[in-house]
MIFI-932019 format. One record per residue: residue number from 1; x, y, z of N, C-alpha, C in turn; residue in three letters. Coordinates in Angstrom, 3 decimals. Layout:
   num      neast     nnorth        nup     caeast    canorth       caup      ceast     cnorth        cup   residu
   NUM          X          Y          Z          X          Y          Z          X          Y          Z      ALA
...
This chain:
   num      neast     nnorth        nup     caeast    canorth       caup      ceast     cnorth        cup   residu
     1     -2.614     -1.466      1.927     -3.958     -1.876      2.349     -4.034     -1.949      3.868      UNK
     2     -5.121     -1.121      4.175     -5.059     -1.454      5.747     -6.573     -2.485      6.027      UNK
     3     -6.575     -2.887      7.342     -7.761     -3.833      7.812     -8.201     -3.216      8.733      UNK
     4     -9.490     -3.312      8.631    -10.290     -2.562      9.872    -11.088     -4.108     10.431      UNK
     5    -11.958     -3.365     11.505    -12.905     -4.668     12.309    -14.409     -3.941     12.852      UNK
     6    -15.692     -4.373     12.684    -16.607     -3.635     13.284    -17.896     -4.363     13.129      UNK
     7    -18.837     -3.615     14.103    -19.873     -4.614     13.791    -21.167     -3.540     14.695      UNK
     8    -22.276     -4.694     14.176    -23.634     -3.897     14.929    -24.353     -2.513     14.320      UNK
     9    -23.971     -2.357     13.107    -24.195     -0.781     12.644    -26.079     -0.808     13.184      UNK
    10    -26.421     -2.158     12.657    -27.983     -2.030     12.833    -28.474     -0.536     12.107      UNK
    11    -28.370     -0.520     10.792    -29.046      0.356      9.660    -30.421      0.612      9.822      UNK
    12    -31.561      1.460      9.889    -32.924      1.604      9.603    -33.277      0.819     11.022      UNK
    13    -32.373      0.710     11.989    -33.269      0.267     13.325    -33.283      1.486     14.264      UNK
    14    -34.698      2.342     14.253    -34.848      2.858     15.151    -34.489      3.053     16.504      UNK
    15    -35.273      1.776     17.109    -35.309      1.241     18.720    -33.905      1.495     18.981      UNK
    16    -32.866      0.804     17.879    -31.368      0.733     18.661    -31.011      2.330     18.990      UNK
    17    -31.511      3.487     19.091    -30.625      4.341     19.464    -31.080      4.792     20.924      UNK
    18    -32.731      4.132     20.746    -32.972      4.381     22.799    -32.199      3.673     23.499      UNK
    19    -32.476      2.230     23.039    -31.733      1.146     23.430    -30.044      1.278     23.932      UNK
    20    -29.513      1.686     22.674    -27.955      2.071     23.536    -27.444      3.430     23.623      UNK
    21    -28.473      4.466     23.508    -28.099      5.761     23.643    -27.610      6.404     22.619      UNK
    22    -27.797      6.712     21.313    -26.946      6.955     20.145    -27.096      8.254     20.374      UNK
    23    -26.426      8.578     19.777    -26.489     10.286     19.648    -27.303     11.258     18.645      UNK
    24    -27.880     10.133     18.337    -28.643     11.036     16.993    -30.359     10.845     16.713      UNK
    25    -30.542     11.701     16.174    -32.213     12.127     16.737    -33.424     11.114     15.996      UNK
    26    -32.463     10.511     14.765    -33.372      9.889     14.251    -32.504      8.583     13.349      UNK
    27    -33.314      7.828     12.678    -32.960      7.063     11.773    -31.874      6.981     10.357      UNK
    28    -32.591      8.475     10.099    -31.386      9.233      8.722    -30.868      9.900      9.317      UNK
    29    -30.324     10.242     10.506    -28.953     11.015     11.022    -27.854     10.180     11.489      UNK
    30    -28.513      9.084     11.827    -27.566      7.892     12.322    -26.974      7.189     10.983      UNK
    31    -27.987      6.663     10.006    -27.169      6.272      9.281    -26.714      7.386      8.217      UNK
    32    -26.819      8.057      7.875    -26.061      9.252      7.644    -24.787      9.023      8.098      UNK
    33    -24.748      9.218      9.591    -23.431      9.626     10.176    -22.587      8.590     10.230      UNK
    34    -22.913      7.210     10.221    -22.203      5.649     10.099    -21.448      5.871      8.908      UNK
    35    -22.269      5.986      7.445    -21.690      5.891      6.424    -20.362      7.023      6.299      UNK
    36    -20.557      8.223      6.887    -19.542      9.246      7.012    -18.228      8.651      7.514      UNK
    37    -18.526      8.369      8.746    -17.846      8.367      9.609    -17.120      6.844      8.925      UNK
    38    -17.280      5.938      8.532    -16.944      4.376      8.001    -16.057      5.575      6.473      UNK
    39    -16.076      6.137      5.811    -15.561      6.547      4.602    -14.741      7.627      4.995      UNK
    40    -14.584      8.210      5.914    -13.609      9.120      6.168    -12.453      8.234      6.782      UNK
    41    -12.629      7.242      6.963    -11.339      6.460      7.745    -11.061      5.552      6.367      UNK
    42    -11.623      4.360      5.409    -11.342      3.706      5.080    -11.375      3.883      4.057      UNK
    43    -10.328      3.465      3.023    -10.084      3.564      1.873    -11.060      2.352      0.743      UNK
    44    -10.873      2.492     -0.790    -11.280      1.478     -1.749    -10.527      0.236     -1.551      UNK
    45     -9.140      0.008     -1.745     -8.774     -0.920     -1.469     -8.449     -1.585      0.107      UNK
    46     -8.898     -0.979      1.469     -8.804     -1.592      2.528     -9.684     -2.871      2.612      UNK
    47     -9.572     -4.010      3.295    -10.645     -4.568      3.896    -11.208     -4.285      5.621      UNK
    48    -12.347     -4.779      5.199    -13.127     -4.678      6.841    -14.087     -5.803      6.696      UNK
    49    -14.033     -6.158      8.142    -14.511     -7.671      8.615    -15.502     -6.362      9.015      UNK
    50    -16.737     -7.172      8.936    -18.083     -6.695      9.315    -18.691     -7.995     10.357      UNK
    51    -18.686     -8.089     11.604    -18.847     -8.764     12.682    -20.283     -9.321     13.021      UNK
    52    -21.501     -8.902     11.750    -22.957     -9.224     12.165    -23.291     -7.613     12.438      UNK
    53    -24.700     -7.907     12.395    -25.816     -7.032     12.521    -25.868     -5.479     11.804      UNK
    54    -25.341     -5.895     10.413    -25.057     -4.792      9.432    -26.301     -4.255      9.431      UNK
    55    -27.710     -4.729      8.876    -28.634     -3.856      8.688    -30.530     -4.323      9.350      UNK
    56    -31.257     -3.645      9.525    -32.129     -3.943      9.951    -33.763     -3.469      9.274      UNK
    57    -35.073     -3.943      9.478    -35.861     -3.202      8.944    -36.031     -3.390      7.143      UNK
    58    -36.240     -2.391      6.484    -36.428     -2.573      5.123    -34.731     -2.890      4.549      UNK
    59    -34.374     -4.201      4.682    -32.667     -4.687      4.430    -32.813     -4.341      3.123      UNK
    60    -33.380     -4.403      1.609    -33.018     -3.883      0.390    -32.609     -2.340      0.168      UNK
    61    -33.559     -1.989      0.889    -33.114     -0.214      0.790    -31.995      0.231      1.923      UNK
    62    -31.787     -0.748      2.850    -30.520     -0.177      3.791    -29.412     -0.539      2.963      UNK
    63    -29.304     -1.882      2.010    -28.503     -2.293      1.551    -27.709     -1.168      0.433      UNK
    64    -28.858     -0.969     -0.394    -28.711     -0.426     -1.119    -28.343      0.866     -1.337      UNK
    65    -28.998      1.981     -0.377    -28.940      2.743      0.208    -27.960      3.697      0.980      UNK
    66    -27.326      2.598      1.746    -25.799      2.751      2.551    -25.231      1.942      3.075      UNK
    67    -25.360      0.522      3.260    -24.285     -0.478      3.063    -23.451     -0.355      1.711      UNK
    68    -23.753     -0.567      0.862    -23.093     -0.522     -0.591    -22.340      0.621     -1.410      UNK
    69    -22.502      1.714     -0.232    -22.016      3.109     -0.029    -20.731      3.207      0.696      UNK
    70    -20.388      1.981      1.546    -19.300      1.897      2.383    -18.273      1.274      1.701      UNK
    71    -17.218      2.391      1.924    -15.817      2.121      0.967    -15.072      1.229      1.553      UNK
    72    -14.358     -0.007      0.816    -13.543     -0.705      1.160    -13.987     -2.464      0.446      UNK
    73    -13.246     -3.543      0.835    -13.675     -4.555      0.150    -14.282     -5.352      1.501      UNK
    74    -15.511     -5.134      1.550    -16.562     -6.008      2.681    -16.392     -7.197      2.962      UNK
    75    -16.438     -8.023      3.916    -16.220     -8.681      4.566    -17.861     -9.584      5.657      UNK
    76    -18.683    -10.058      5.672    -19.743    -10.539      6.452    -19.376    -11.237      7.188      UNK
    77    -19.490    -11.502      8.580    -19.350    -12.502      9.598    -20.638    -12.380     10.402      UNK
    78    -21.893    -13.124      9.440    -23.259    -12.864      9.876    -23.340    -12.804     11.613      UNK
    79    -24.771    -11.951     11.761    -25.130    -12.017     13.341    -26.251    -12.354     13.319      UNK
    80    -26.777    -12.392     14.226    -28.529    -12.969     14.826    -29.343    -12.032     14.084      UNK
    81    -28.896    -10.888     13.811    -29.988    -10.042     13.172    -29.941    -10.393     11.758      UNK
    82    -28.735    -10.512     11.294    -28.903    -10.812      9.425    -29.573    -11.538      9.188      UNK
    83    -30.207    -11.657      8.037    -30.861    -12.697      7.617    -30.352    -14.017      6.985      UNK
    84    -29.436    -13.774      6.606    -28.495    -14.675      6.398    -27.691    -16.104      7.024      UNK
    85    -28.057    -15.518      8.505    -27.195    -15.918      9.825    -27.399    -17.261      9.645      UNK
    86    -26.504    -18.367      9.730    -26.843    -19.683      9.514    -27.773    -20.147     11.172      UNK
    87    -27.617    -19.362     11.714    -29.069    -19.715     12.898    -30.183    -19.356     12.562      UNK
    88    -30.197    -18.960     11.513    -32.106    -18.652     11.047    -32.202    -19.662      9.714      UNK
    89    -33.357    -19.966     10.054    -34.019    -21.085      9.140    -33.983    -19.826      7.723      UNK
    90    -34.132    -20.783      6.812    -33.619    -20.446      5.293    -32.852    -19.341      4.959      UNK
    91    -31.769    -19.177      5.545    -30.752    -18.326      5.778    -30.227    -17.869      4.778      UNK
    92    -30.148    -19.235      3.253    -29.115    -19.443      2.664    -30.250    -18.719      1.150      UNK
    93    -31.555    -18.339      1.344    -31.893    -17.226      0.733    -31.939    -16.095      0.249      UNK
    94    -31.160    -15.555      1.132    -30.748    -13.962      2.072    -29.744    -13.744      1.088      UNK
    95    -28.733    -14.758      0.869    -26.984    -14.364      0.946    -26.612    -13.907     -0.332      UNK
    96    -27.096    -13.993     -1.293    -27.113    -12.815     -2.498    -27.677    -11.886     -1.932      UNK
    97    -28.489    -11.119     -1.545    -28.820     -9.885     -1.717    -28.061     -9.348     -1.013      UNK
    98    -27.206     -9.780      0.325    -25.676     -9.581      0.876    -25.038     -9.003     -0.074      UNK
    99    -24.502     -9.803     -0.757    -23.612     -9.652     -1.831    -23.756     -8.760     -2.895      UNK
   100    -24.988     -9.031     -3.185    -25.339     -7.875     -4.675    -25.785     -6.841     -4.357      UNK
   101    -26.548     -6.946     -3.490    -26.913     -5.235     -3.101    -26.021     -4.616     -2.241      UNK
   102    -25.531     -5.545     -0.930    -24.821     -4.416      0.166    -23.437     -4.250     -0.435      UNK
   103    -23.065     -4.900     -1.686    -21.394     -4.988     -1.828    -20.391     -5.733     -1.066      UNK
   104    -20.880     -6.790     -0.889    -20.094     -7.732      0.308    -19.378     -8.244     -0.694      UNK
   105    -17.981     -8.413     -0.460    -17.207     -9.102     -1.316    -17.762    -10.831     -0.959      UNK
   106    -17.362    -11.118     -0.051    -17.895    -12.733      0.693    -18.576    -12.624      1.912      UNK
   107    -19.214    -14.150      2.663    -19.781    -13.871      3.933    -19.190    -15.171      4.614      UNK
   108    -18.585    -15.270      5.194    -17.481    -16.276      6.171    -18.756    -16.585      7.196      UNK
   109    -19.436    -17.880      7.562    -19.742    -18.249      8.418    -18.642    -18.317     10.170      UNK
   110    -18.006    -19.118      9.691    -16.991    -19.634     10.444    -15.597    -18.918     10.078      UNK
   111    -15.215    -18.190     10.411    -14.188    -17.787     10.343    -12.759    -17.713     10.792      UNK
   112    -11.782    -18.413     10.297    -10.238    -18.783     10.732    -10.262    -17.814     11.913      UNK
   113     -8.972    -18.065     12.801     -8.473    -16.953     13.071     -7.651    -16.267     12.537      UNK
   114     -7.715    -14.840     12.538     -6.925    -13.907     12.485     -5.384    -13.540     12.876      UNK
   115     -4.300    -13.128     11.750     -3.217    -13.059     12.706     -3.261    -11.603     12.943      UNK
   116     -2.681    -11.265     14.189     -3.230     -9.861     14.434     -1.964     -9.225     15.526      UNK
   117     -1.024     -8.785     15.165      0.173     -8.415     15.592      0.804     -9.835     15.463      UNK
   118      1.086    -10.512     17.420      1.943    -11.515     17.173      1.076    -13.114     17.405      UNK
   119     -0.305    -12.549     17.585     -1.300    -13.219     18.315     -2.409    -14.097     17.063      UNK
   120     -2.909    -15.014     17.008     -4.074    -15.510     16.552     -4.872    -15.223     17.208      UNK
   121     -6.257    -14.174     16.570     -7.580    -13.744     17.544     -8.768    -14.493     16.498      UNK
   122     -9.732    -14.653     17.499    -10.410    -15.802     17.151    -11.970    -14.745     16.849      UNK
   123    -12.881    -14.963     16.135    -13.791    -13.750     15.457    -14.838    -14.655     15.377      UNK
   124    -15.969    -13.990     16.068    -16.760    -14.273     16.326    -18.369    -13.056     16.901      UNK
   125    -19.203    -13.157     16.241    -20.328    -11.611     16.518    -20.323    -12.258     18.086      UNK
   126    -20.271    -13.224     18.612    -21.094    -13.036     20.326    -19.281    -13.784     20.362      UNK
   127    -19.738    -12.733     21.875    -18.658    -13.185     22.578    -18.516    -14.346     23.981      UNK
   128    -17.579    -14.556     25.077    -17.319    -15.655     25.201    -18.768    -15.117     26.730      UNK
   129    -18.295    -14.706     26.618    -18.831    -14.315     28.308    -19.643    -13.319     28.270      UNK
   130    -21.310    -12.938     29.075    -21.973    -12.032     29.239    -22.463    -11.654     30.455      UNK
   131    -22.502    -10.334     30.743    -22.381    -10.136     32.409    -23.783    -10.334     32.655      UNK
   132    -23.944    -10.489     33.768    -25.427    -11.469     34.510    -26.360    -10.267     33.953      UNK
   133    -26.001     -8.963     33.598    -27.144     -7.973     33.739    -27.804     -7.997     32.365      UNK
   134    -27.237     -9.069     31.237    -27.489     -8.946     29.757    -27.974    -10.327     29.748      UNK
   135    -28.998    -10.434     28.606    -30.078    -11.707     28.623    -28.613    -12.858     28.078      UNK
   136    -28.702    -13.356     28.157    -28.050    -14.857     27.642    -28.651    -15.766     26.646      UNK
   137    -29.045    -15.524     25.949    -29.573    -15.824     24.416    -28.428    -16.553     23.533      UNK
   138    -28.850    -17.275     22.831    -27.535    -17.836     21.565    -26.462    -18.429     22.004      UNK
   139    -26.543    -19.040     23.534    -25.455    -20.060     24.466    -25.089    -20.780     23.058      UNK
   140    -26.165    -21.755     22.324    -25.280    -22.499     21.550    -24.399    -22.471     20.563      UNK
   141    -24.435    -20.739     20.022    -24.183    -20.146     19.152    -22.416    -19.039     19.688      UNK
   142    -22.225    -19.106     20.999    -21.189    -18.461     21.804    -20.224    -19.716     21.610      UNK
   143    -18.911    -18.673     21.470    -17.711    -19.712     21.435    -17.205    -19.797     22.466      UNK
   144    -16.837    -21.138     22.484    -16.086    -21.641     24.021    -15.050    -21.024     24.338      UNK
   145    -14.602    -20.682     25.513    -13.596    -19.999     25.577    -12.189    -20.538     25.936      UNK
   146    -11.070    -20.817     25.175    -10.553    -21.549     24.844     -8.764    -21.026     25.305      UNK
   147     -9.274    -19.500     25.832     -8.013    -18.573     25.805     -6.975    -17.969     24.992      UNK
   148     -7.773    -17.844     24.345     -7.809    -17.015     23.213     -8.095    -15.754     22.871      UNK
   149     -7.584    -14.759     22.366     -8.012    -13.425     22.298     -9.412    -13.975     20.981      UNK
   150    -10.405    -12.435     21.162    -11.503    -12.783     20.819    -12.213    -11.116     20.371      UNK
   151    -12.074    -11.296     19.383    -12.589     -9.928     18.184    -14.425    -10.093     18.053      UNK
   152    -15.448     -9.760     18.804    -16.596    -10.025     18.635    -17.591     -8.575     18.354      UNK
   153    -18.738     -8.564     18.672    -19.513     -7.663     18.796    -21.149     -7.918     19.293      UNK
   154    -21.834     -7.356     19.402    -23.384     -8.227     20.003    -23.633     -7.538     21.240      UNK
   155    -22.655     -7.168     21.804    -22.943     -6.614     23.175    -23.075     -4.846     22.691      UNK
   156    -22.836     -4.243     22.006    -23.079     -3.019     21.911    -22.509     -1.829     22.655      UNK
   157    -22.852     -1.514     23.823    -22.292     -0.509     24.782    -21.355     -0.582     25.612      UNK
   158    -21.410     -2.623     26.024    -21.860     -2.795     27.332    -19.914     -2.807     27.455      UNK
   159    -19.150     -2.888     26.559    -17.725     -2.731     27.138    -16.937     -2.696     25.509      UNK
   160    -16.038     -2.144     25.431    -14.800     -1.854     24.259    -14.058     -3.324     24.700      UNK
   161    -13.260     -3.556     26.065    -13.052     -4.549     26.201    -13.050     -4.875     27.312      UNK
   162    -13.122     -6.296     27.343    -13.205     -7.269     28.844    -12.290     -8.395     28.627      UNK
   163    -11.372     -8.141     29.237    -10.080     -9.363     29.451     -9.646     -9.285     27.925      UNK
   164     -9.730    -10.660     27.439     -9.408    -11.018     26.284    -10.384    -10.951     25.163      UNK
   165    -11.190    -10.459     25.364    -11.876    -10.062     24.589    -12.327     -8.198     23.779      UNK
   166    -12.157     -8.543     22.589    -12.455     -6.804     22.148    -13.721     -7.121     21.069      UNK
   167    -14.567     -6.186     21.933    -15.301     -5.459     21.123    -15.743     -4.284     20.184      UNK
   168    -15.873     -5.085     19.361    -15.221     -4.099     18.000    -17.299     -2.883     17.364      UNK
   169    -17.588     -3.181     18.504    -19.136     -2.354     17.549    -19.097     -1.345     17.635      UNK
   170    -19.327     -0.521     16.923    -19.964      0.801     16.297    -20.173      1.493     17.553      UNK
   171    -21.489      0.561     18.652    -21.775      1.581     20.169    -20.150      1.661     20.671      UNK
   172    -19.258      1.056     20.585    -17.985      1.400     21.431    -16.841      2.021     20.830      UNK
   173    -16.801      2.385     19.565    -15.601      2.933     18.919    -16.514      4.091     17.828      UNK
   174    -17.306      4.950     18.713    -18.382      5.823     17.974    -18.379      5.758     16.326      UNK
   175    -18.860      4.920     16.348    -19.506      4.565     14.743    -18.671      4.488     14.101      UNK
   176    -17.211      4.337     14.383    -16.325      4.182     12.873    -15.961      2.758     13.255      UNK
   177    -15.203      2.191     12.309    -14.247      0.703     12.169    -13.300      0.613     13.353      UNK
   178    -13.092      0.096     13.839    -12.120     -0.157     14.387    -10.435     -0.579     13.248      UNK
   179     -9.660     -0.044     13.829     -8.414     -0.194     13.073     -7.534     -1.415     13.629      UNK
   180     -6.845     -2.216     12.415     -6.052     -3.739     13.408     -5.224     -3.319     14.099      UNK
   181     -4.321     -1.994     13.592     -3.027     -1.694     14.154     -3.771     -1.152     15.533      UNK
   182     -4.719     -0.555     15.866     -5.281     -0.457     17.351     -5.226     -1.542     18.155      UNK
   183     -6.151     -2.490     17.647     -6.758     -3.852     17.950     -4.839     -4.375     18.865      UNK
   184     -4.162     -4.578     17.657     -2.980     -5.109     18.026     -2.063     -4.096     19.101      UNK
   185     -2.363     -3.057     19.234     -1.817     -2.154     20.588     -2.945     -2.891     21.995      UNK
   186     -3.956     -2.881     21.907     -4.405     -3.543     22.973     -4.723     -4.796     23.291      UNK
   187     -4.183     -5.484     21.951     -3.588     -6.727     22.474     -2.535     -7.033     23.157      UNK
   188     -1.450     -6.115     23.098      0.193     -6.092     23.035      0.098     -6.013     24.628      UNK
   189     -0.754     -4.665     24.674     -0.710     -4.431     26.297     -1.300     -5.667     27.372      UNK
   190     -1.840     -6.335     26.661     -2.660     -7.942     27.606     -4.251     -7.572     28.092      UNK
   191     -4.283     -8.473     28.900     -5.935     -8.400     29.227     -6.364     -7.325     30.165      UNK
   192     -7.272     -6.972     30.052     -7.790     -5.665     30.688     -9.314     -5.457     30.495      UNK
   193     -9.405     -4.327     31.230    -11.010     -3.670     30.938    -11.311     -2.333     30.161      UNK
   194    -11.675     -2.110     28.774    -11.933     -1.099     28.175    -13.128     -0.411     28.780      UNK
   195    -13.786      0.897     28.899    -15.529      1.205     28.552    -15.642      1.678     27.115      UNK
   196    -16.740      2.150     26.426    -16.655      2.579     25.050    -16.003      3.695     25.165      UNK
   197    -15.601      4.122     23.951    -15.149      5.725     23.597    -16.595      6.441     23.545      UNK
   198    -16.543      7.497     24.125    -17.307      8.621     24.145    -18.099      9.261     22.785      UNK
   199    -19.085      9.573     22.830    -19.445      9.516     21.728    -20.051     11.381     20.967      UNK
   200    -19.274     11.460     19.832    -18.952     12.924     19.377    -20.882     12.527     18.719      UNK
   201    -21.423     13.915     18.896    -22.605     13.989     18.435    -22.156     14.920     16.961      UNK
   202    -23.562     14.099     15.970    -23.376     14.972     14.523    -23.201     16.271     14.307      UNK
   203    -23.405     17.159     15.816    -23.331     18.779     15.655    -22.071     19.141     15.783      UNK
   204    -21.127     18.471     16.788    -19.956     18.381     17.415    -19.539     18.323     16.351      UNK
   205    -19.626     17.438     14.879    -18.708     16.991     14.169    -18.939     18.124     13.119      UNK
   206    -20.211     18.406     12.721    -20.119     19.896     12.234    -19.497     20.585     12.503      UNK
   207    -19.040     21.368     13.395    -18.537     22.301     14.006    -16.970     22.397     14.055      UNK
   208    -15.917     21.041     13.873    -15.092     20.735     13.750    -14.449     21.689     12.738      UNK
């Protein structure tokens, strides 16, 4: 069994591909290419922590559709966008159709840390720190930073990693999962600055 980490797919959200530049022309090419790209890496029996902001827009038919299409045993660590998110009022409405429609095995509010090579990393959708050029929203909802390595997502483009922190979304590891045995190579190496990986467009991958 292997473990993956990822987050932000944002399913059936348009806006997100002006917003962080996606590579794809529309709504059904993107998620198209998520679900591909998430099943060519991960197996039935792997797990994957899903970091927040799985789906957006009409959530029954994304759920249904192509969350529940994604191979492996699911994992939720709600974000600001789910409906679920224990920061949105009647949250605790939502969290079956998580489960029954998208195929979420469970949805971890709060989540332990992780052992992850030789390290405990601490998981969380927002991360500790946001650079002055990104709104600052959900302060009360950001974990303190405690020095600790820190597995998040929420920021999207804006870095793979910063210090001790990795960002595990979809905009930075072009739409697939992130892998632990990665995660734990750039932990090993210490704190640093990632940018995202470059991002292969759906024609590129045709063509392969």
């Amino acid at each position: 069994m292997a473990r993956w980490y990822t987050s932000d797919h944002h399913f059936g959200h348009r806006n997100i591909i002006g917003y962080c530049d996606r590579p794809f022309a529309g709504t059904d090419e993107m998620n198209a290419a998520m679900v591909e790209r998430w099943n060519d890496l991960v197996g039935d029996d792997d797990e994957v922590w899903v970091i927040g902001d799985i789906a957006l827009r009409d959530l029954q038919t994304m759920l249904v559709e192509h969350v529940a299409r994604l191979r492996g045993r699911k994992i939720l660590v709600p974000g600001n966008h789910d409906r679920c998110w224990a920061g949105r009022g009647k949250h605790d409405r939502s969290r079956g159709v998580y489960l029954e429609l998208g195929g979420f095995e469970r949805i971890v509010d709060a989540p332990k840390p992780a052992r992850i090579g030789r390290k405990k990393v601490r998981i969380s959708h927002f991360p500790y720190l946001l650079d002055e050029s990104y709104d600052l929203k959900y302060l009360d909802h950001r974990p303190r930073d405690d020095g600790s390595w820190l597995l998040h997502g929420h920021i999207h483009e804006k870095w793979r990693q910063r210090g001790r922190q990795i960002n595990v979304g979809v905009d930075a590891w072009d739409f697939r999962p992130a892998p632990e045995d990665t995660i734990a190579h750039l932990i090993a190496h210490g704190p640093t600055d990632w940018d995202p990986m470059p991002h292969q467009t759906t024609s590129s991958l045709r063509q392969d």
